[in-house]
C-alpha positions in Angstrom: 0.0 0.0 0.0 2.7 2.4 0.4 5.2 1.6 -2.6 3.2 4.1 -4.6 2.5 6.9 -1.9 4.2 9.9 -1.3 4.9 11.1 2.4 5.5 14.9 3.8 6.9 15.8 6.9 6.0 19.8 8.2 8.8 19.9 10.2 12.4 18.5 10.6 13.0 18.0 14.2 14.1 14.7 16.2 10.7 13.0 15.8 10.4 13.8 12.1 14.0 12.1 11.6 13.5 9.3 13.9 10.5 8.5 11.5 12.3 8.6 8.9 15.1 6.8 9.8 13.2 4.4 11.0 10.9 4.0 7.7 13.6 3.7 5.7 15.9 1.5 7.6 12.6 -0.6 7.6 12.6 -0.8 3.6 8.6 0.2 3.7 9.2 3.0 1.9 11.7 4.7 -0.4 13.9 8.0 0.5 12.3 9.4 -2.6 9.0 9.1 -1.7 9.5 11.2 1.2 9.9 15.3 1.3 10.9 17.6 4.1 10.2 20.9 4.8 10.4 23.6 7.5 10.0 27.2 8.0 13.2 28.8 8.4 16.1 26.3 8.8 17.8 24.9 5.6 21.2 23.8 7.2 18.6 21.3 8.9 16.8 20.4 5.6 20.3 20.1 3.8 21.6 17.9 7.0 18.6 15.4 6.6 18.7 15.0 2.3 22.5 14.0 2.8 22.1 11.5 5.8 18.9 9.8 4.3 18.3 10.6 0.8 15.0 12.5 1.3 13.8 15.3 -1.0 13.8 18.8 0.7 12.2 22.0 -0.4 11.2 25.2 1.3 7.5 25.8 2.5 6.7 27.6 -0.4 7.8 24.9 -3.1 5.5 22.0 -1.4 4.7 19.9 -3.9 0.5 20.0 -2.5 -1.5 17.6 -5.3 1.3 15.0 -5.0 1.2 14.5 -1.5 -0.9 11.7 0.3 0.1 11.7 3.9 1.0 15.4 5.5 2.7 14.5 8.9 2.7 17.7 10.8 6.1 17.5 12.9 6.3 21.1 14.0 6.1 22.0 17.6 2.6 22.2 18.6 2.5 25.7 18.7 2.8 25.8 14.5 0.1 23.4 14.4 -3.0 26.3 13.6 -0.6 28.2 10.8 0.5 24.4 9.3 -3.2 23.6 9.3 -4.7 26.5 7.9 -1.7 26.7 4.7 -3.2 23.1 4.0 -6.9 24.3 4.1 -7.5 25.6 0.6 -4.7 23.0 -1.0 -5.9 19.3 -0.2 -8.2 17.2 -2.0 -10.7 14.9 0.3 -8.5 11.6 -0.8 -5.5 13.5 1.3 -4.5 12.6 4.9 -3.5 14.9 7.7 -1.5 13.0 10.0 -0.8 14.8 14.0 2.7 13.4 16.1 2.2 16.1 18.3 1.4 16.6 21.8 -2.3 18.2 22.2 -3.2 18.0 18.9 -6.4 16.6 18.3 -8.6 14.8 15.5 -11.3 17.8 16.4 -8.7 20.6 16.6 -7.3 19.1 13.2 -10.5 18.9 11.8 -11.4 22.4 12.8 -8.9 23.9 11.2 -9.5 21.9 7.7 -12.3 21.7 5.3 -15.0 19.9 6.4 -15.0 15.9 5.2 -11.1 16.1 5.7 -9.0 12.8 6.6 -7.4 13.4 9.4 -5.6 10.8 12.5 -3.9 11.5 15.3 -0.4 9.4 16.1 1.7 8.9 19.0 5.5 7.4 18.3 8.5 8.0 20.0 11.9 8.5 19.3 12.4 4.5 19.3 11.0 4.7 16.0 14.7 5.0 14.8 15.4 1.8 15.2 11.8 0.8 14.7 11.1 -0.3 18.1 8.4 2.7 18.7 5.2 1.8 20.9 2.9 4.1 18.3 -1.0 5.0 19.5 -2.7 5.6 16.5 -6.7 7.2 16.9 -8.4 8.4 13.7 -10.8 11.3 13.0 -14.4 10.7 11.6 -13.6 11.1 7.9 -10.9 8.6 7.7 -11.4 5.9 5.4 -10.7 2.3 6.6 -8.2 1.8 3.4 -6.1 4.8 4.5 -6.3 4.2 8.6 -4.4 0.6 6.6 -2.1 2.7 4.7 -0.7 5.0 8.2 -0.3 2.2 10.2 1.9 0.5 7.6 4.3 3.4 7.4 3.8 3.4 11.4 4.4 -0.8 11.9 7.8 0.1 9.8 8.9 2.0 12.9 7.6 -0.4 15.9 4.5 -1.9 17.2 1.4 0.2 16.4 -1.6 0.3 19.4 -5.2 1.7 18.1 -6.2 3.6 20.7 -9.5 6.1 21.9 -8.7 9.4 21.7 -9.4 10.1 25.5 -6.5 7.8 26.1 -4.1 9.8 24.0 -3.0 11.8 26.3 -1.8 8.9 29.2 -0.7 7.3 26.1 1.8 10.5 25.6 2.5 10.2 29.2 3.7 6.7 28.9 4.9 5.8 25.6 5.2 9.1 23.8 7.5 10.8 27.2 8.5 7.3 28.6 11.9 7.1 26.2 13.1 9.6 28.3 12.2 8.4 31.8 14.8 5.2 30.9 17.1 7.4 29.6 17.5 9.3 32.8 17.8 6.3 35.0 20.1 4.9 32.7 22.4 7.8 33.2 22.0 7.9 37.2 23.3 4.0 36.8 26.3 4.7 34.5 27.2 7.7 36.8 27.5 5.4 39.7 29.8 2.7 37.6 31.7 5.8 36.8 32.0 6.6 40.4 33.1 3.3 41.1 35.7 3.3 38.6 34.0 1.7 35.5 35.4 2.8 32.3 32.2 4.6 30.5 31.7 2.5 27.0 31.6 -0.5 29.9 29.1 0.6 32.0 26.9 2.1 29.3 26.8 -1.3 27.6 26.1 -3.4 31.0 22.9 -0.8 31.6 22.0 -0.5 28.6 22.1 -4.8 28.4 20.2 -4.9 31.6 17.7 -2.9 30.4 17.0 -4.4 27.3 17.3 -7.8 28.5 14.3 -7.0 31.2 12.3 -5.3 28.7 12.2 -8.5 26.8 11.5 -10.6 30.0 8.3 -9.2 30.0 7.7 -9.2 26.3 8.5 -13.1 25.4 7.4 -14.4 28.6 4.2 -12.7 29.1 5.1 -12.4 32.9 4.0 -9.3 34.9 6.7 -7.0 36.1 5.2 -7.3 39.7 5.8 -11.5 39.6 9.5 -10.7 37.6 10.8 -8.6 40.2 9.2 -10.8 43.1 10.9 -13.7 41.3 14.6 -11.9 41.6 14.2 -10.5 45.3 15.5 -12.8 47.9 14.9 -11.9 51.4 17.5 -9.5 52.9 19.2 -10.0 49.2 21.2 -7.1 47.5 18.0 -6.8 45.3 15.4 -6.3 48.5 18.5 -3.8 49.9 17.9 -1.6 46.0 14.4 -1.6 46.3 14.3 -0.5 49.7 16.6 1.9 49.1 13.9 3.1 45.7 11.3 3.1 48.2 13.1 5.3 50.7 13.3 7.7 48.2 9.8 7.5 46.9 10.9 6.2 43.5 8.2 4.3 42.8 5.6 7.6 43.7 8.3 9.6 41.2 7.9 7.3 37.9 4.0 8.0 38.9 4.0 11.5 38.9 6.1 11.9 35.7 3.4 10.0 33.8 0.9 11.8 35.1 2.8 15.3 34.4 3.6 14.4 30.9 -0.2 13.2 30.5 -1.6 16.7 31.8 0.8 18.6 30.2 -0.4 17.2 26.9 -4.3 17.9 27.7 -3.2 21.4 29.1 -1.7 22.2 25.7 -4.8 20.9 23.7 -7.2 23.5 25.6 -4.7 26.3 25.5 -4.5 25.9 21.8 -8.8 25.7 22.0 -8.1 28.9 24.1 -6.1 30.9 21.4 -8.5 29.4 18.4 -12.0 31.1 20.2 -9.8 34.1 20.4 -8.3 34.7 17.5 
């Protein structure tokens, strides 16, 4: 479905390249079926063409009628201005795809003519190296044969989860934010090996094999996380003296709260983005 369809990303940020990278790594699709744009910043658009083959232009030059997918990948912020340069340049057969935070099917379809296809996406920066956990929801004028067509490109980057829309927000929290969460323990552990004396290429590879090799504990054995970590805690071990020690320190009530943050931080953005939209 996507060998003969052409793909446009608004934007040429970290996400936008991750997709990319990912996409094409993946073999789904073709660097030359995919164009790049952004407002201002051609060292950026110059940058991207040389590392992955991709077709670049400037705003202006878009290539509109040949475009399926439209994959707005500007900060959300540039989401109203993206949307209404689209308005009066898509046919109905066209899809608006949103990976940003806040952005909504509604606000999307707002913003568009009505009977536009629009869906609303969720990767994360896994997508690179197409292990992404991508929520896809899709607005009330998609067609089933396009909803097909996104979550092809999206499978090419990791696993894809169809999702409601009221869960797209935890979903950001989680999976959209999470990347990030394992990132920073990961470098609180290889700070410690460093204090310790371990040279930094080792103890970046021992964390980053520990936490790959739990991830897929719970993947291929189909084993909750609560029964994996009971399994590996003896009484009075060194395991039961690191948990405590997570306890202590409310790490547990600290994962919570960052999921939750990210999560309203992505609804607070939808409605201030309402806000601006009844005012303007």
């Amino acid at each position: 479905m996507l060998k003969d369809k052409t793909v446009a990303f608004l934007g040429a940020g970290s996400m936008a390249e991750a997709m990319i990278a990912g996409a094409i790594q993946a073999r789904k699709i073709s660097s030359n079926q995919i164009i790049v744009t952004n407002n201002r910043n051609s060292l950026r658009l110059q940058e991207l063409a040389s590392k992955y083959g991709v077709r670049t232009v400037p705003k202006e030059q878009l290539p509109y009628k040949d475009i399926d997918l439209f994959i707005l990948a500007m900060k959300p912020k540039g989401a109203s201005e993206a949307l209404f340069s689209l308005k009066e340049r898509l046919e109905p057969e066209q899809v608006v795809i949103s990976i940003l935070a806040g952005i909504t099917t509604g606000f999307m379809e707002d913003h568009l003519q009505e009977g536009q296809q629009v869906i609303r996406v969720m990767p994360n920066t896994s997508s690179m190296v197409q292990q992404s956990a991508t929520a896809v929801t899709s607005g009330q004028f998609m067609r089933t044969e396009n909803v097909e067509v996104v979550k092809e490109l999206l499978q090419a980057m990791g696993k894809v989860f169809v999702i409601e829309e009221e869960q797209m927000d935890l979903f950001t929290g989680i999976a959209g934010s999470g990347p990030a969460y394992f990132y920073y323990l990961m470098e609180h552990m290889e700070q410690v090996g460093m204090q310790y004396g371990m040279p930094k290429e080792l103890i970046r590879e021992i964390v980053s094999q520990t936490v790959y090799g739990a991830a897929k504990m719970v993947m291929e054995k189909g084993t909750s996380p609560t029964i994996l970590r009971e399994n590996v805690t003896s009484p009075n071990g060194t395991t039961a003296s690191g948990l405590k020690a997570l306890a202590d320190h409310k790490g547990g009530e600290a994962i919570s709260q960052a999921i939750k943050k990210a999560a309203a931080r992505s609804k607070q953005i939808s409605e201030e983005l309402g806000r601006a939209k009844l005012n303007s």
